[in-house]
C-alpha positions in Angstrom: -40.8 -6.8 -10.7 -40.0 -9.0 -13.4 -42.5 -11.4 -14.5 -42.7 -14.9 -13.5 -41.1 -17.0 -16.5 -37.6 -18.9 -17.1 -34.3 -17.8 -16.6 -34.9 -17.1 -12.9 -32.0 -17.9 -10.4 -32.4 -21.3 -8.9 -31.0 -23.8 -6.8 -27.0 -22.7 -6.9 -28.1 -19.1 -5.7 -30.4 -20.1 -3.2 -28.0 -22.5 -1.3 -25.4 -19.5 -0.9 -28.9 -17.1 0.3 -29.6 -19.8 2.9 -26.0 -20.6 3.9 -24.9 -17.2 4.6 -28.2 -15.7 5.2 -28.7 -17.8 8.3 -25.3 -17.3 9.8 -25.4 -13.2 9.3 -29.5 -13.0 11.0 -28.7 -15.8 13.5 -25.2 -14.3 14.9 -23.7 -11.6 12.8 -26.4 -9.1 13.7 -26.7 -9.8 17.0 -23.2 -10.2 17.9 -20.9 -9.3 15.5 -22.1 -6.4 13.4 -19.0 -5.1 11.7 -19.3 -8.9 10.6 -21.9 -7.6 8.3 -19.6 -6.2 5.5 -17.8 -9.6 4.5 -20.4 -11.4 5.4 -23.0 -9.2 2.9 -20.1 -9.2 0.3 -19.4 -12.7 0.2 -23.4 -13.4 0.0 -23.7 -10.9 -3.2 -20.2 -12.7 -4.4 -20.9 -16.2 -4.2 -24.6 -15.5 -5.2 -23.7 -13.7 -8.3 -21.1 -16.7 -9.2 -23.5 -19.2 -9.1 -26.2 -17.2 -11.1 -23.5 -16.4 -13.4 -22.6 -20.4 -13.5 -26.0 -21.3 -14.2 -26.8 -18.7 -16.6 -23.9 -17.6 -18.3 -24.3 -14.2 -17.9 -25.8 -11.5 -15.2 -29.0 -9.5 -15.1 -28.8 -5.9 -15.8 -29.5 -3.5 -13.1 -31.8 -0.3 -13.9 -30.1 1.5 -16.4 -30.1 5.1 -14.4 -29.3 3.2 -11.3 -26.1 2.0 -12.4 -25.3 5.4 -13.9 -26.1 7.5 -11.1 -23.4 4.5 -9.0 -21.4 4.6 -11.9 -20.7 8.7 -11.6 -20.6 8.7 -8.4 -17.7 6.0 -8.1 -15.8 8.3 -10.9 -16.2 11.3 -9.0 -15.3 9.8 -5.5 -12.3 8.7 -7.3 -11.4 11.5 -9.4 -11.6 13.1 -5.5 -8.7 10.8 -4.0 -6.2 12.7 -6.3 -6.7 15.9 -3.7 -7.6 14.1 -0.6 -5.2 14.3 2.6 -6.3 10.9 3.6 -5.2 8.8 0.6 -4.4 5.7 2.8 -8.1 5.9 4.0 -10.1 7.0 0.8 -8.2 4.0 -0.9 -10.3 2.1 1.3 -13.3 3.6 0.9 -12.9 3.5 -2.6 -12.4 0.4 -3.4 -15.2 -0.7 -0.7 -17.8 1.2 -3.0 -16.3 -1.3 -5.9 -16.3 -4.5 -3.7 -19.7 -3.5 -1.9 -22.1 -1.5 -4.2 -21.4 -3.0 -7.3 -21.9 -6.9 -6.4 -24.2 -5.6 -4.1 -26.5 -4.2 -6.7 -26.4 -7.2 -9.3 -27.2 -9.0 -6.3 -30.6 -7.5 -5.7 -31.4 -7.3 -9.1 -30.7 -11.6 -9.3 -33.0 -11.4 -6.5 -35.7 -10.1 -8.1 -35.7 -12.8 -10.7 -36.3 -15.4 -7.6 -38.4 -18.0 -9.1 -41.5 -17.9 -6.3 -41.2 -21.4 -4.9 -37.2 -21.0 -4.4 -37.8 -17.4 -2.3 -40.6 -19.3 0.0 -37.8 -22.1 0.6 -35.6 -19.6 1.5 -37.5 -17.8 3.4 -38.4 -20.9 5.6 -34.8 -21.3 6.2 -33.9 -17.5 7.2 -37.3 -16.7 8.9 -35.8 -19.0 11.7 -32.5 -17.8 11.5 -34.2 -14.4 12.4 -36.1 -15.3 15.7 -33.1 -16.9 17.1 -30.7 -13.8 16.2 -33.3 -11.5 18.0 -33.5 -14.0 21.1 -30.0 -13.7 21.1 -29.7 -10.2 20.9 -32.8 -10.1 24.2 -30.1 -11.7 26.3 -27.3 -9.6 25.2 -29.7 -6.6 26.1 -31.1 -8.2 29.3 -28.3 -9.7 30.9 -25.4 -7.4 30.4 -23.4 -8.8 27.0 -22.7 -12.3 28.5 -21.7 -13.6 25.3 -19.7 -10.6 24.1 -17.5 -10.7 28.3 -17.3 -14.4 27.2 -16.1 -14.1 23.7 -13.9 -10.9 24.6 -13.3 -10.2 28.3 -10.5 -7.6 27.2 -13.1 -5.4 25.8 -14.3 -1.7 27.4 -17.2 -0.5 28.5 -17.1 2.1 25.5 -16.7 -0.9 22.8 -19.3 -3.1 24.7 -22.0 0.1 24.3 -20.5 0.5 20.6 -21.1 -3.1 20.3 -25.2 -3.4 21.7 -25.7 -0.2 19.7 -24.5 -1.2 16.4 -26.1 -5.1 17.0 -29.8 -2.4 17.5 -29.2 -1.0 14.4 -28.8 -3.7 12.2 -31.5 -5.1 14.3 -33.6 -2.4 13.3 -33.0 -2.1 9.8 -34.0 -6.0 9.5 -37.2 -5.4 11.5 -39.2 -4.3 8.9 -37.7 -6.7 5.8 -38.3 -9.4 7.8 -41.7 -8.9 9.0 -42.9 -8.1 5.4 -41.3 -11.7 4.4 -43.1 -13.3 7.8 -46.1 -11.3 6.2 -45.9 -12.7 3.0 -46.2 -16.0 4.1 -49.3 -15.8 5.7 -48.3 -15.3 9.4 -50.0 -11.6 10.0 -50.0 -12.0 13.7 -46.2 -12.9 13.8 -45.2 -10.6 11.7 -47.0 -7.5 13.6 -45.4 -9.0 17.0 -41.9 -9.0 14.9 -41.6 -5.2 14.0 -43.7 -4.3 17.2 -40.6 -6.4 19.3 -38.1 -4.9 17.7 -39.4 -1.4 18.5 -39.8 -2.2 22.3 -35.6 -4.5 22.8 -34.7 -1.2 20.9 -35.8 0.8 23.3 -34.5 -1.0 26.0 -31.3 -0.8 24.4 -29.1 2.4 24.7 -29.3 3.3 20.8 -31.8 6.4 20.9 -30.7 5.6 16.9 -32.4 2.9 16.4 -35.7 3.9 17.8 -35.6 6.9 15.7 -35.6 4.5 12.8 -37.9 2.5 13.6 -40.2 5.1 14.3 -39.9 6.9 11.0 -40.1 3.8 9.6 -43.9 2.9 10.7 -45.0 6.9 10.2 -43.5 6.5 6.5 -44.8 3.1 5.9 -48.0 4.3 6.8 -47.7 7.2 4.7 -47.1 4.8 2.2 -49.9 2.4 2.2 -51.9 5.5 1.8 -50.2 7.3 -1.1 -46.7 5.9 -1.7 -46.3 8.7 -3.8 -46.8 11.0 -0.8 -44.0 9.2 1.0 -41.7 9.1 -2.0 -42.0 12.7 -2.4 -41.5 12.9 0.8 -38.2 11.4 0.7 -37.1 12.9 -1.8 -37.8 16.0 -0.7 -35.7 15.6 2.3 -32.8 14.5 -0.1 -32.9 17.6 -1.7 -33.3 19.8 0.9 -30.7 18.1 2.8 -28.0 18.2 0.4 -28.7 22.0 -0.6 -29.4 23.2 2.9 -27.1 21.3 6.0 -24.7 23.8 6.0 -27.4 26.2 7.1 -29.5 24.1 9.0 -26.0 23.2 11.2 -25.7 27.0 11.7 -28.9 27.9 12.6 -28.7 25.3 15.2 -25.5 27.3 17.2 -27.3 30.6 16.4 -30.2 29.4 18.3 -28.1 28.5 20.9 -29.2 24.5 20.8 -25.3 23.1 21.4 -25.5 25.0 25.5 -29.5 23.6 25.7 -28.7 21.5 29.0 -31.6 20.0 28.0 -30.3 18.4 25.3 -28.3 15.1 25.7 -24.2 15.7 26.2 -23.8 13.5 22.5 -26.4 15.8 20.5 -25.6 19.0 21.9 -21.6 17.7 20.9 -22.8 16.7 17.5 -24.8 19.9 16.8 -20.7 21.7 18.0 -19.5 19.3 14.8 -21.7 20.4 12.4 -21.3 23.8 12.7 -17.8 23.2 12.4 -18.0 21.4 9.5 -20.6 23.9 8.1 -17.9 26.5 8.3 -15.3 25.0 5.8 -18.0 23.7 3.2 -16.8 27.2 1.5 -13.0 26.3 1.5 -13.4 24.3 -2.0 -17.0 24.4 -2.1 -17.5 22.5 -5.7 -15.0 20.4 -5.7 -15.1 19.8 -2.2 -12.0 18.3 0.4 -11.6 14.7 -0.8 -13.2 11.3 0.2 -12.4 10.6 4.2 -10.8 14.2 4.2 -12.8 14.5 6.8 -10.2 13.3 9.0 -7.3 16.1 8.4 -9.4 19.4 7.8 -7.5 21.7 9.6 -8.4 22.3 13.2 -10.2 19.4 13.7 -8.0 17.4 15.6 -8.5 19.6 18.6 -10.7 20.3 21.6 -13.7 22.4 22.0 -13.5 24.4 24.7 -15.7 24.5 27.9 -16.4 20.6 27.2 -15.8 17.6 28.3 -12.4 16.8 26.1 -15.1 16.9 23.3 -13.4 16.7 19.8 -13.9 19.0 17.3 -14.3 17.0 14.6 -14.2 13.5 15.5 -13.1 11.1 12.4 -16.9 11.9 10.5 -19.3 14.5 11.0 -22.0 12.0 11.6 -24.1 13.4 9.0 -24.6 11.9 5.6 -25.3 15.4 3.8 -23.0 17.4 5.6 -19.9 14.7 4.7 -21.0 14.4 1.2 -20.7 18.4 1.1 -17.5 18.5 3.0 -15.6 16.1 1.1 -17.1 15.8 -2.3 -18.6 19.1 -2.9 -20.9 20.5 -4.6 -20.5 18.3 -7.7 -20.6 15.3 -5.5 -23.6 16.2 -4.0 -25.3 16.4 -7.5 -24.2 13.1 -7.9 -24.9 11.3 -4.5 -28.6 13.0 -4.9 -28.8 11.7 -8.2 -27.8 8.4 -7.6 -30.5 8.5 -4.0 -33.2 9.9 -6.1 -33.0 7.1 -8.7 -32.5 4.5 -6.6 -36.1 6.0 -5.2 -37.7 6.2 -8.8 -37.0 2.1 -8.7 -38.2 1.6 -5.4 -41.5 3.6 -6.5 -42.2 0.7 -9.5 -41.4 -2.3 -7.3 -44.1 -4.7 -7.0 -47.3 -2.9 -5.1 -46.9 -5.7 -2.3 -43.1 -4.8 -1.3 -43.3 -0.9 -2.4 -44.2 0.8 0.8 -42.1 -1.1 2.6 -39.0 -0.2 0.4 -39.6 3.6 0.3 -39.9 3.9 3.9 -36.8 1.6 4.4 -34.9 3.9 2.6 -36.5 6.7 3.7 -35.6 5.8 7.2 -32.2 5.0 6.5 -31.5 8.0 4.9 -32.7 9.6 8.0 -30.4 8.1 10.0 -27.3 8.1 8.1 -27.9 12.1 8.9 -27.6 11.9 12.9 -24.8 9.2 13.3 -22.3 7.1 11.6 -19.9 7.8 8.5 -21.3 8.0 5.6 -18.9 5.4 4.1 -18.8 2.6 6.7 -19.0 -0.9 5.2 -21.2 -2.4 7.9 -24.0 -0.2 7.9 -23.8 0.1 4.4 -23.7 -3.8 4.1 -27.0 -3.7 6.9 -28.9 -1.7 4.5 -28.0 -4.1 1.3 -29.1 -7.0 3.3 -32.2 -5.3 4.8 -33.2 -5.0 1.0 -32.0 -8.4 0.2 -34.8 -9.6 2.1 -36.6 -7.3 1.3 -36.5 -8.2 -2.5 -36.9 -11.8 -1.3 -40.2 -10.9 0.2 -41.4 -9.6 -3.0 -40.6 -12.9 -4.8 -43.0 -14.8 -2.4 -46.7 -15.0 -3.4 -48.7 -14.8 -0.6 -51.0 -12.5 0.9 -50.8 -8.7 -0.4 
């Protein structure tokens, strides 16, 4: 972390932190999740814009960070020239712009916080918080009342997709947010914050978000041991699973785990996808299909047989590695792992109070960006910038270690 003296980002920065911070922990997250993207994009946006009016100029991200972004933007892009989705890569495209760029200035202002502006922010959001996760109880407890209110048109299907998404950002905030609660000297509340969030999510129907939250306390206490363990760790995993999920996807239908009727009807269906997928990583295996090719690889519009109208390949793989692989290749893998194992190097030389914390975060997400979700969709993407927003706000507050 930087060191406590002048040019820190003040007043103009912190009134866009509390203004939109409050809004996105208080009601985004709990009822409007896709919300997250513009609402984590016009935080890093109007943030950097004031720090840039008060300044006159931005601070500079790690130098290998925003070379490992920088190749991997230019290869994604380089990528949309073969693609058979161009209307949709566009998109995801210019998302990476509009959300990593901004997003990474953003937590590199952050970490410039003068102390006493992160504590007043952190008395504003801490709030903000509780109320989103009360909100979120009565979503959980008493079947969506808000969400029949605010959209009586809506399906049981989007309803679920609704709850599950609100636990995962949920989830990804639990730790962040009990570090900052933490920091401020209120142990007992902060304990009762991430141990909450563990039991709603278990209530709720996103197995997901458990999953996370449970690596996230067996790698955070790998951490406070030897965050160098945990690091390696992660990175470990990173490797492996960009080198090996073609492999792993195969062994799985060779073992015979997609007929397990033991298995839940979504993960035996997922484990179907991924062998799929596996099996045209070696049509254009360096180069790789495209960005959001995913969509029009041949054969995967259809139905697999013997199942419950199950797709083939249903918009994603819902796997981070094996989507990278598919549609970037080889050479995009090289540069997705590089850009994941710098990003890792930082999080290893944060501040000692925040560092544990912020490898097991990532370490989690990574995790579950490999089970569920595209790997390019804004919200989730925007949940994990603002999980290290506060994150990096928790590191600016001196308090208790």
């Amino acid at each position: 972390m930087h060191a406590d003296k002048g040019g820190h980002a003040g007043a103009p920065v912190i009134v866009f932190i509390i203004g939109l911070g409050i809004p996105l922990l208080a009601a985004v997250v709990p009822l409007a999740p896709l919300g997250m993207a513009p609402g984590m994009v016009a935080l890093s946006v109007f943030a950097l814009m004031a720090c840039l009016w008060r300044e006159r100029r931005l601070p500079l991200p790690d130098p290998l960070i925003l070379t490992g972004l920088g190749l991997f933007i230019a290869w994604t892009g380089l990528g949309l020239s073969w693609t058979g989705a161009m209307g949709r890569a566009l998109e995801s495209w210019a998302a990476f712009l509009y959300v990593f760029v901004p997003g990474l200035f953003f937590l590199t202002a952050l970490g410039r916080l003068a102390p006493d502006r992160a504590r007043q922010a952190a008395r504003w959001l801490l709030p903000a918080a509780v109320f989103g996760a009360i909100l979120f109880t009565l979503e959980l407890i008493g079947d969506q009342p808000i969400q029949h209110l605010a959209s009586p048109g809506k399906t049981d299907l989007n309803l679920e997709r609704d709850i599950n998404r609100a636990a995962v950002l949920l989830a990804l905030l639990a730790g962040p947010v009990s570090l900052l609660m933490w920091r401020l000297g209120q142990r007992v509340p902060a304990v009762l914050a991430l141990a909450g969030a563990l039991v709603l999510t278990m209530f709720s129907t996103s197995e997901l978000a458990v999953a996370f939250l449970l690596a996230l306390l067996l790698l955070l206490a790998l951490g406070y041991w030897s965050v160098r363990l945990a690091a390696g760790l992660v990175a470990t995993g990173i490797v492996l699973g960009l080198a090996f999920c073609g492999q792993a996807a195969q062994w799985m239908t060779r073992a015979g785990l997609p007929q397990a009727e033991w298995l839940p009807a979504s993960s035996r269906h997922r484990m179907m996808t991924w062998n799929f997928v596996a099996e045209n990583l070696d049509a254009h295996p360096w180069r790789g299909w495209g960005l959001e090719a995913s969509r029009v690889i041949p054969g995967g519009e259809g139905i697999f047989p013997g199942t419950l109208n199950w797709p083939v390949l249903p918009i994603h793989p819902h796997s981070l590695f094996l989507q990278i692989r598919l549609e970037l290749g080889w050479i995009g893998a090289l540069a997705a792992g590089f850009l994941l194992l710098v990003v890792l190097r930082r999080l290893t030389r944060l501040d000692p109070s925040i560092r544990a914390m912020a490898v097991a975060l990532f370490g989690a997400s990574i995790l579950m960006q490999s089970f569920a979700y595209g790997a390019w969709q804004a919200w989730i993407l925007c949940g994990m910038l603002f999980a290290g927003a506060v994150l990096a706000l928790a590191g600016r507050v001196r308090g208790p270690s």
